[in-house]
DRENVEXZA-474524 format. One line per 5 residues: for each residue x, y, z of N, C-alpha, C, O. Coordinates in steps of 0.02 Angstrom, whole numbers. Example, Ala and Ser with C-alpha at 12.3 -4.5 7.8 and 13.67 -1.06 7.14 Angstrom:
<atoms>
660/-284/390/615/-225/390/660/-165/390/712/-166/423 | 642/-112/354/684/-53/357/645/2/394/670/57/402 $
</atoms>
This chain:
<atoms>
43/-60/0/0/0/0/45/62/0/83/87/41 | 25/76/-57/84/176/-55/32/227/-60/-26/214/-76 | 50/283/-46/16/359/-40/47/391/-88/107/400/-81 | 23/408/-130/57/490/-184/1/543/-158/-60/546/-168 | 55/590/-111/46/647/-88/63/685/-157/123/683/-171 $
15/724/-208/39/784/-278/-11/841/-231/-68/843/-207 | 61/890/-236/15/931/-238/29/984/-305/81/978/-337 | -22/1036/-324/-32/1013/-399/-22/1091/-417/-55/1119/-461 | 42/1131/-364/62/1191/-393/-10/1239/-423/4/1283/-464 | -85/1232/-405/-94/1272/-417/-111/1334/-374/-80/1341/-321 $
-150/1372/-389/-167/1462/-355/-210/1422/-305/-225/1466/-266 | -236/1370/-284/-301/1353/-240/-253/1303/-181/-279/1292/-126 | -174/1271/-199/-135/1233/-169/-179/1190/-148/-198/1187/-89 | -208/1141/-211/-226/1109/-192/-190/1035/-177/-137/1031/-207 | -204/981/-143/-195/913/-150/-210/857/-194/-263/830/-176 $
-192/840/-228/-225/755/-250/-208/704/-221/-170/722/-176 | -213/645/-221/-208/589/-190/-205/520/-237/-257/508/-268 | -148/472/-246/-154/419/-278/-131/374/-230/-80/382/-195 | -179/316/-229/-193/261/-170/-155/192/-222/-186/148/-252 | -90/203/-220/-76/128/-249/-76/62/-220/-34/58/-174 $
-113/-1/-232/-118/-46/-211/-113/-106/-248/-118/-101/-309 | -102/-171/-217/-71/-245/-251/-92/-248/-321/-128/-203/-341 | -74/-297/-364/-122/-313/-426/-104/-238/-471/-132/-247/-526 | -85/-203/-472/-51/-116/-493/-119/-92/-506/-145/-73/-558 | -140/-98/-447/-218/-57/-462/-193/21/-433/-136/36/-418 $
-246/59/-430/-227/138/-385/-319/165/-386/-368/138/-411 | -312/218/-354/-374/245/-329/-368/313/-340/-307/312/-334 | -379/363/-350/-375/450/-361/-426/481/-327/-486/481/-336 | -381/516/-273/-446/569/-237/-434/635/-265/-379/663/-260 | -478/658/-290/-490/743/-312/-426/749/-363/-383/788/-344 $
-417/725/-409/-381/735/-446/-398/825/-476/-450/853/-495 | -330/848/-467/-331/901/-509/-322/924/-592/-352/960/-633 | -263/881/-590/-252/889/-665/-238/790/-680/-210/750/-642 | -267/778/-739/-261/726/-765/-188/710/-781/-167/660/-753 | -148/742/-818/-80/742/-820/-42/727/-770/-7/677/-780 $
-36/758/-710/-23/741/-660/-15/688/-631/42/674/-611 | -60/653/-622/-94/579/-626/-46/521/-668/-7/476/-652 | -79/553/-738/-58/497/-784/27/477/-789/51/424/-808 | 67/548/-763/127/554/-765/135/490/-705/162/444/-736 | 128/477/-662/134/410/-609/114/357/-618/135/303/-597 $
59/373/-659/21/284/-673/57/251/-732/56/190/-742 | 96/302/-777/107/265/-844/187/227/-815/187/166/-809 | 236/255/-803/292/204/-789/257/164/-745/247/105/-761 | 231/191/-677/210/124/-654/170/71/-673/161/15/-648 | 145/104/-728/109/30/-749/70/12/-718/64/-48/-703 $
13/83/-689/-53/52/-645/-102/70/-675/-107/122/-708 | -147/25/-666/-234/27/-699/-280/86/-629/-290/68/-571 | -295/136/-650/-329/178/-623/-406/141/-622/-442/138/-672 | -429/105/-537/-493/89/-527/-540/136/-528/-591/128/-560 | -526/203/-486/-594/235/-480/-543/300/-466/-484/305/-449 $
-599/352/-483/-589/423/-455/-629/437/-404/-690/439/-414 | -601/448/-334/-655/466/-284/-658/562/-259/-617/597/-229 | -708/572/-281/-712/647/-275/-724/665/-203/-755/614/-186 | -722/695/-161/-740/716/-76/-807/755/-96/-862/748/-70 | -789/794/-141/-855/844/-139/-856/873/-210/-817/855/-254 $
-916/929/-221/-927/933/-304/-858/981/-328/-823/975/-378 | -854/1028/-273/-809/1104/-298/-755/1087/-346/-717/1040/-334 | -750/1123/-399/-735/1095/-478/-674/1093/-451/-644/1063/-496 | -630/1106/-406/-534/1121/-415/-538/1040/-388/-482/1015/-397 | -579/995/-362/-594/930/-327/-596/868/-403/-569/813/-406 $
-633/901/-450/-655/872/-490/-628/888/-557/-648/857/-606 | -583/937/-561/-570/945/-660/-533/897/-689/-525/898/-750 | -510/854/-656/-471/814/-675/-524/743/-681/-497/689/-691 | -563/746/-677/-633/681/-692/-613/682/-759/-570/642/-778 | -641/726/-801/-676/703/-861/-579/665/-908/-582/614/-943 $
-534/689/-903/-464/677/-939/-454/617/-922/-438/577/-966 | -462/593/-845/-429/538/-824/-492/483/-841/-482/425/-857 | -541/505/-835/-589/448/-881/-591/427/-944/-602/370/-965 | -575/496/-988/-561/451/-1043/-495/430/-1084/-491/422/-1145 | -437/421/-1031/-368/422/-1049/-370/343/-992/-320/307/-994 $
-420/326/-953/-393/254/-929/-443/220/-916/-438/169/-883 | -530/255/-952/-596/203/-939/-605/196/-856/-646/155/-833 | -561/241/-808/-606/214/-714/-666/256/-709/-684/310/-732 | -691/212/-671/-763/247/-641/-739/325/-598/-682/348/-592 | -808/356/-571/-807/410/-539/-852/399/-487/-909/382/-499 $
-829/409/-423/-867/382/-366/-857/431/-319/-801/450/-302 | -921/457/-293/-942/517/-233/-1016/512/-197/-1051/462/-191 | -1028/562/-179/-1074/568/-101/-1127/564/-155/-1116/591/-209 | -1182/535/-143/-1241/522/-151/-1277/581/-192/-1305/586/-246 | -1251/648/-105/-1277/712/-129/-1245/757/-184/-1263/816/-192 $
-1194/726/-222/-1172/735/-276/-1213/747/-337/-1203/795/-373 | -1256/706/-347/-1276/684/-405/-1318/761/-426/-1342/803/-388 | -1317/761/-503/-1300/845/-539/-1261/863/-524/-1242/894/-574 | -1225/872/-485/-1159/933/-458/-1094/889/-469/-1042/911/-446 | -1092/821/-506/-1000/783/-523/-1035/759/-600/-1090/732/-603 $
-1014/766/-629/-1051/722/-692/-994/648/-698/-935/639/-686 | -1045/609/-721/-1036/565/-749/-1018/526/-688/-958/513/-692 | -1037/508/-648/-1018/478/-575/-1047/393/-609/-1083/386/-658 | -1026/354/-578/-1029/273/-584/-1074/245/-520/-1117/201/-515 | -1046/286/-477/-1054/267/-391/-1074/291/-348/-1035/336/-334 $
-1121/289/-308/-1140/332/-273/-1115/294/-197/-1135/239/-179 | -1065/339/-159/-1053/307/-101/-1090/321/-36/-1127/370/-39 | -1088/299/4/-1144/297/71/-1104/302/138/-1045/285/135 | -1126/322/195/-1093/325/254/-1095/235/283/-1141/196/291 | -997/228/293/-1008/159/329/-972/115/288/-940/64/302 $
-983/149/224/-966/82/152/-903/79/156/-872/132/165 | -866/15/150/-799/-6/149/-768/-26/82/-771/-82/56 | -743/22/62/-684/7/7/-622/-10/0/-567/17/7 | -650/-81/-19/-573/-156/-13/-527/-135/-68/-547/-120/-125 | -448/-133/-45/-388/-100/-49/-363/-149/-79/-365/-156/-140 $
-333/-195/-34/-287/-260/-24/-320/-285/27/-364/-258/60 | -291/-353/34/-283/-382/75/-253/-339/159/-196/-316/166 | -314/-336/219/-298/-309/271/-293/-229/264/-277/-195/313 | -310/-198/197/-329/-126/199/-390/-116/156/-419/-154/116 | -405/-38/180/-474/-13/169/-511/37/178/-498/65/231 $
-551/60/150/-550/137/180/-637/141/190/-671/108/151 | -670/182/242/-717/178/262/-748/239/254/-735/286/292 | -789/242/208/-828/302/194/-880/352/249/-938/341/265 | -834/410/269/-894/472/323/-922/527/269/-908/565/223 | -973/499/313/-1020/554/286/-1008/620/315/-1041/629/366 $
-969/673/298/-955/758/334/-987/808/299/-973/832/244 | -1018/817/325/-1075/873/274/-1051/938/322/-1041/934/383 | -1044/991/288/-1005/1056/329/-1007/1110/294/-1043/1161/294 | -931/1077/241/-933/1112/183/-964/1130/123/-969/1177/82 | -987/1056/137/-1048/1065/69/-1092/990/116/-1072/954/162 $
-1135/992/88/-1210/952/92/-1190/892/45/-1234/850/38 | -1124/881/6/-1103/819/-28/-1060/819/-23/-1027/817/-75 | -1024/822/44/-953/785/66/-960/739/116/-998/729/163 | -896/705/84/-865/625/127/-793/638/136/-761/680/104 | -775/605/173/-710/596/196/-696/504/207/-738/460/215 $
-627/500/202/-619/414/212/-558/409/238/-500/427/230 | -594/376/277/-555/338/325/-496/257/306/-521/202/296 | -425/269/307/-414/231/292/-374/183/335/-326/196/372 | -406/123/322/-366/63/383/-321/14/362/-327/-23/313 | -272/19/406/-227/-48/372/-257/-117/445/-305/-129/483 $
-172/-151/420/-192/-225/476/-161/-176/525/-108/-165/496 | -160/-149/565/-156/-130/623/-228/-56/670/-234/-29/726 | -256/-55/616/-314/-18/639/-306/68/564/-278/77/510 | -337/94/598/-353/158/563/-278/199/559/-239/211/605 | -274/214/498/-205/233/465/-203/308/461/-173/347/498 $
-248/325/396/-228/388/386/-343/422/358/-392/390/341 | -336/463/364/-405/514/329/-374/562/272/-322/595/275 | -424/555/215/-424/607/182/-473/633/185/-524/607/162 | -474/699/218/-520/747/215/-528/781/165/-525/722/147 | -534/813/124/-553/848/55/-545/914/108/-492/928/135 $
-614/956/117/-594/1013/130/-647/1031/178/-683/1080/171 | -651/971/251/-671/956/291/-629/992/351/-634/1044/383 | -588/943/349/-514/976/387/-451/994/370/-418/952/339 | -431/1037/380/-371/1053/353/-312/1031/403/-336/1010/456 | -230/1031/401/-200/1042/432/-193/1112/469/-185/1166/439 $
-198/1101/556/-214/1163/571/-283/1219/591/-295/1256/639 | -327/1200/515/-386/1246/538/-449/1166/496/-442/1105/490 | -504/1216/478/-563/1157/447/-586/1227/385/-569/1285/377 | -633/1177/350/-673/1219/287/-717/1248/290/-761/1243/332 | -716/1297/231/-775/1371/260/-823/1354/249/-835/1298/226 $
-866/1400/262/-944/1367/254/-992/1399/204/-1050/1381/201 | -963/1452/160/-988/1510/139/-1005/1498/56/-1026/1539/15 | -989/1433/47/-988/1391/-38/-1039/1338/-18/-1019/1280/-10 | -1116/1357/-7/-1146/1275/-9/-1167/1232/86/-1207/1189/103 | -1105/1281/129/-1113/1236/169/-1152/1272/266/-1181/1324/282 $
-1135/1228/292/-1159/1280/352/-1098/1240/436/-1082/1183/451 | -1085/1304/466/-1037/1306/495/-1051/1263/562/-1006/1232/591 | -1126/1268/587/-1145/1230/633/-1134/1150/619/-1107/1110/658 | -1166/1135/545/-1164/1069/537/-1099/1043/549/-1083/993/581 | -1046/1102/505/-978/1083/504/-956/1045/580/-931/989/590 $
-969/1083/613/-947/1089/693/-967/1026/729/-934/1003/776 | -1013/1002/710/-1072/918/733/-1010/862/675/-1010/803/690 | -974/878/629/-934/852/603/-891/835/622/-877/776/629 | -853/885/638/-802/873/667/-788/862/720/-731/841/732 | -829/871/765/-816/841/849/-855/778/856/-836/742/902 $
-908/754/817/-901/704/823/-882/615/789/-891/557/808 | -856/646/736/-840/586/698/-761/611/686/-725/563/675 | -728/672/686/-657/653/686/-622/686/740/-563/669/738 | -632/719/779/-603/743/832/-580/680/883/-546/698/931 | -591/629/880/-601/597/924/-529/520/894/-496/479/925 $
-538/541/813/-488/489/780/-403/491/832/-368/536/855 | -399/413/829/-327/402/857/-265/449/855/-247/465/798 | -231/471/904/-165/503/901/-139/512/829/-140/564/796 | -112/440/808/-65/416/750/-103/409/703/-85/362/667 | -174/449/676/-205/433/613/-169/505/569/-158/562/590 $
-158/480/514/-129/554/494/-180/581/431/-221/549/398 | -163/650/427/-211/699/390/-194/701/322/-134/716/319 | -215/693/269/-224/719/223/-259/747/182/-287/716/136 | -264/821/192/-304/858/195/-325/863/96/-305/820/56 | -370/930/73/-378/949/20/-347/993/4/-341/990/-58 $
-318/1043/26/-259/1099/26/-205/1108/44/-198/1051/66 | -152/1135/56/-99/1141/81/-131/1231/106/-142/1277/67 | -137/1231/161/-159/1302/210/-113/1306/287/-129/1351/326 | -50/1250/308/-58/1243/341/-13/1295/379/-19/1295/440 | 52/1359/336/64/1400/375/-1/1463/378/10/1514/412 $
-34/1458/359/-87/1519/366/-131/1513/425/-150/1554/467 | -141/1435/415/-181/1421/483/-163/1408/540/-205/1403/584 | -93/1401/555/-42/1413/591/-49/1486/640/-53/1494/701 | -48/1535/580/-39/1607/598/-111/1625/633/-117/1670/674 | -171/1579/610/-223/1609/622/-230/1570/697/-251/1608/741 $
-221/1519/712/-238/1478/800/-163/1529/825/-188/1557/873 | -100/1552/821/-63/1598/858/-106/1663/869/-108/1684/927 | -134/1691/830/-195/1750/824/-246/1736/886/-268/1760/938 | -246/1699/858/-299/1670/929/-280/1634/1003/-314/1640/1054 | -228/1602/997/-174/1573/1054/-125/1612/1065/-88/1582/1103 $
-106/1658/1055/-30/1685/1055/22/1622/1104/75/1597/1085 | -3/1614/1149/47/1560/1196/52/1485/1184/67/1442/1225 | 34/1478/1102/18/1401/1097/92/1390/1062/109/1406/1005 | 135/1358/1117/202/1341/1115/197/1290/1041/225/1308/990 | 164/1235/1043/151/1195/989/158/1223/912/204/1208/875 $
113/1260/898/93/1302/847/158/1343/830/194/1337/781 | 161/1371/866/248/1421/856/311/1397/842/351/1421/802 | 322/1330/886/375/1301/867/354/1244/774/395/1209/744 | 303/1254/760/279/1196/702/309/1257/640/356/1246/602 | 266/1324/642/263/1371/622/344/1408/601/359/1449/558 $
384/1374/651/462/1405/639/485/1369/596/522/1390/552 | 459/1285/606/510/1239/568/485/1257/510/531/1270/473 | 406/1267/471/418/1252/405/452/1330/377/493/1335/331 | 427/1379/410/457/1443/373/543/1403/348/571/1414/295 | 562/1372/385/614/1359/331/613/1297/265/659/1267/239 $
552/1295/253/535/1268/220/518/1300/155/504/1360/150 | 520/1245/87/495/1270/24/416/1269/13/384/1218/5 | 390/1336/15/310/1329/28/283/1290/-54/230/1259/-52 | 313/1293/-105/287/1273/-138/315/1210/-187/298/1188/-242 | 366/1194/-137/389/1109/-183/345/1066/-161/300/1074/-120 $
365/1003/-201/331/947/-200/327/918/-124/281/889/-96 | 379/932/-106/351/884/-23/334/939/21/363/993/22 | 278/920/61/240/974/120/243/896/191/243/835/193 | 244/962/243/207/932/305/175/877/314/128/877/274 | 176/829/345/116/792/366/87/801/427/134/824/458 $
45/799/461/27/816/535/-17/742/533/-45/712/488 | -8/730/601/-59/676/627/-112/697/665/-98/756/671 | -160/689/693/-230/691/758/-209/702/804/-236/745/840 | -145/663/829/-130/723/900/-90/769/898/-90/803/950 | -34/793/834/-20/867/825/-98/897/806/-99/958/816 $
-145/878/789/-179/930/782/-213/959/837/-233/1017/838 | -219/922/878/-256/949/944/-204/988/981/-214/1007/1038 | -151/999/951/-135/1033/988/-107/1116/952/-90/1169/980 | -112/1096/875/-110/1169/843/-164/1193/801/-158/1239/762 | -210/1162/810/-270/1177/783/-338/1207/831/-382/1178/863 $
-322/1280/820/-392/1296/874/-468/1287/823/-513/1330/823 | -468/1252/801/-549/1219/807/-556/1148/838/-603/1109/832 | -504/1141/868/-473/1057/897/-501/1111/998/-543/1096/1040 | -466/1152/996/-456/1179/1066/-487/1229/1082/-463/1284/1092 | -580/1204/1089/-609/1250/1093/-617/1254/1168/-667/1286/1183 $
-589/1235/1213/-598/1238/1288/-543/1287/1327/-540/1303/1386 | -500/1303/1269/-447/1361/1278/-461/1412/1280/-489/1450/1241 | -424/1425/1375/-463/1502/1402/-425/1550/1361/-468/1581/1331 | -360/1577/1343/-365/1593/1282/-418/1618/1206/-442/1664/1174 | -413/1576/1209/-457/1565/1141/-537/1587/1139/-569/1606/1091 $
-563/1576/1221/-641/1585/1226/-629/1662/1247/-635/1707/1206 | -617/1669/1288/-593/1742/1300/-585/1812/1224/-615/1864/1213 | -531/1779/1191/-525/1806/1145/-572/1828/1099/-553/1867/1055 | -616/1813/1102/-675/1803/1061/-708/1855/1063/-712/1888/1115 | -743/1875/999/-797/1938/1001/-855/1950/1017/-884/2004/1024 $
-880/1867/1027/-948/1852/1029/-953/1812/1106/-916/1765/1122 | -994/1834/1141/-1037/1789/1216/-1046/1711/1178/-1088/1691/1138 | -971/1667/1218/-1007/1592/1206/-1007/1569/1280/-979/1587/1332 | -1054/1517/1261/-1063/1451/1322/-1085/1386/1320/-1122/1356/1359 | -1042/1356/1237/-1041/1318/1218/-979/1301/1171/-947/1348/1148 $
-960/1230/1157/-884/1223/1113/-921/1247/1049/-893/1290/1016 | -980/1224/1030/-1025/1240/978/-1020/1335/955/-1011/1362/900 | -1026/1350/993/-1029/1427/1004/-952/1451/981/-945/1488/933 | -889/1424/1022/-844/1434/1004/-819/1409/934/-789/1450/899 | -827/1369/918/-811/1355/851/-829/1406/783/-795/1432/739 $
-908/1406/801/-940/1458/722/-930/1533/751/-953/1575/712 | -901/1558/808/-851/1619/815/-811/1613/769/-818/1638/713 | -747/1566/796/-695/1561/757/-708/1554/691/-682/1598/658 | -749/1500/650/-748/1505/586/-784/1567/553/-769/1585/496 | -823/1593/585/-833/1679/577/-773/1711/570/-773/1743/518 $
-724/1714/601/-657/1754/603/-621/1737/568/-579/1778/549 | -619/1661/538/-552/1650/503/-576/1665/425/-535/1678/382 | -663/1661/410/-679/1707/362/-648/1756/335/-621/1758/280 | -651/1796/376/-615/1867/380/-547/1899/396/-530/1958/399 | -501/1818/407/-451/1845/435/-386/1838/347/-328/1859/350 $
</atoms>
């Protein structure tokens, strides 16, 4: 089982995702550019099974229609897709398990937030739950706006309770690369979040826009992600708005990072 982390140099930094597995099969989440893609599958010599889209927003999906008809795979997304992905094969469901290999697999959530037709998946090896790709659910760092389709409350019932809660060692792979911005934005809001500052130093020496980025896992995020740390007196304090709820604190913050 391998991961191709592309990210695809464009203005939106976005992610794609190629899931290579036994038999030289592979899987494509949100392909951006078909090229991209095909540039990995052709030496390797893999048969592209399916394209799995997270959600409709076209920078998720332009790469559907090239890679379908340059390798014949299906197109497989959220139910609540349908009109908004064309040409879909599949309609996936909360729960549904998509067999990898042998001892891996990835388990389809239903995250409605950002849009009213997003999923996220969960992926498991033989030792339990591995890694999530979130599309643009969660980000490294912060989560997705709500202002395209979606609503910030729902977001918030999302994320605390179906991934906030994922293992230490599950790691993120998000739909964007945002993660020094959102960095800057939980210090904005934490100034004293030792975590965040020291994460924030290492990549500044980093190339923001080569091929290799960050990975963060579930328990760096709880600890540099203030939509992870909504119980931070800090953070509630800071706030513009009377809360007395994590609920409350959250669609503050995603109010602010709107705007920030």
């Amino acid at each position: 089982m391998k991961i191709h982390q592309i990210y695809t140099h464009s203005y939106l930094r976005n992610f794609s995702y190629l899931l290579q597995f036994k038999g030289h099969k592979a899987i494509c989440v949100d392909p951006w550019s078909e090229d991209q893609i095909l540039k990995i599958l052709g030496p390797s010599k893999l048969d592209l099974v399916a394209i799995i889209n997270t959600h409709e927003h076209g920078d998720h999906t332009r790469g559907n229609e090239g890679l379908k008809k340059a390798t014949g795979c299906q197109v497989w997304a959220h139910a609540n897709a349908k009109g908004k992905i064309q040409d879909i094969d599949r309609y996936l469901e909360a729960g549904e398990v998509v067999t990898l290999e042998e001892a891996w697999d990835m388990t389809v959530l239903d995250t409605p937030g950002h849009t009213f037709a997003h999923l996220c998946l969960l992926l498991k090896g033989p030792h339990g739950p591995s890694a999530l790709f979130s599309g643009d659910t969660l980000f490294n760092a912060g989560v997705g706006n709500c202002y395209n389709g979606g609503d910030s409350e729902i977001l918030y019932e999302t994320v605390s309770k179906q991934l906030y809660g994922l293992e230490d060692e599950v790691v993120l792979y998000p739909g964007h690369e945002y993660l020094e911005n959102n960095l800057r934005f939980t210090l904005d809001r934490e100034p004293g979040n030792r975590e965040a500052q020291a994460l924030l130093d290492e990549i500044r020496e980093e190339n923001p826009d080569g091929d290799e980025h960050r990975i963060c896992s579930m328990g760096l995020e709880r600890k540099i992600n203030a939509f992870f740390r909504l119980d931070s007196k800090d953070i509630r304090e800071g706030l513009p708005d009377e809360v007395s709820s994590d609920k409350e604190v959250f669609i503050s913050l995603r109010r602010l990072r709107d705007k920030w």
